[in-house]
Structure formats: structure tokens, C-alpha cells
Phi, psi and omega in degrees: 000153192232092173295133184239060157293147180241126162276161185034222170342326204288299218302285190296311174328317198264000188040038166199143174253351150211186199176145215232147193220118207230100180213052198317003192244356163283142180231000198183154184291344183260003168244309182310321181312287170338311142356284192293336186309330183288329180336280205188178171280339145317330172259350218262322166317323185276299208281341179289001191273156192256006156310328209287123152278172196198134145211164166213123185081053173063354175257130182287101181262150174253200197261332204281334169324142178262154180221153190230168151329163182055359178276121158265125169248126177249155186221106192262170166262203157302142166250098212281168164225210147163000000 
């Protein structure tokens, strides 16, 4: 199992803030997306933009990550400062 949590924005677009993903044939954070993308059209608007930050276990991941069971992966958008 794979804990998926969405941060900010994210939250409200998808109307959900996690979700547990039991799919053993994901290897990487760019097939979980891909994953999430299938949901509806609406998760498909979030997860294709290349804006979408990724960490995993709390570390700032790129799509090429590898992910295992027991992995938590969040997914947020850019973050501005100022």
C-alpha cells in the first residue's frame, strides 16, 4: 500500500486530502501519477501539469523516484515566496 497524500490547492481541486493505493505494479512516482491521472477528468487536469511537486518519506522527489509499499508520497503544488 502506498499512502498518497494532497497539500493546498491540491486539496480542494481533487475534494480529497489522502488516499491509500494498493497497486503493486507501480515502480515510480510518474506511474503513480499516471495512476492517479485515470481517476476522471478532473484528477487527469492536475496530475498532467508539469508544475505538480512530488516527495517521498518527506524528500523532494522528481517522477523518475522509485516507490515501494509502506511509502508515503505528497503531492503539492509550486511554491511562491516572497
Amino acid at each position: 500500500m502506498i499512502k498518497v497524500v494532497f497539500f493546498a490547492a491540491l486539496r480542494e481541486q481533487l475534494n480529497c486530502h489522502e488516499l491509500t493505493i494498493v497497486n503493486e505494479n507501480l515502480t515510480t512516482v510518474a506511474e503513480l501519477k499516471a495512476e492517479l491521472a485515470s481517476k476522471s477528468e478532473q484528477w487527469q487536469k492536475v496530475f498532467t501539469t508539469g508544475s505538480l511537486l512530488s516527495a517521498v518519506n518527506h524528500n523532494m522527489v522528481d517522477g523518475e523516484q522509485t516507490i515501494t509499499s509502506g511509502d508515503e508520497v505528497a503531492f503539492f503544488p509550486p511554491v511562491t515566496g516572497g
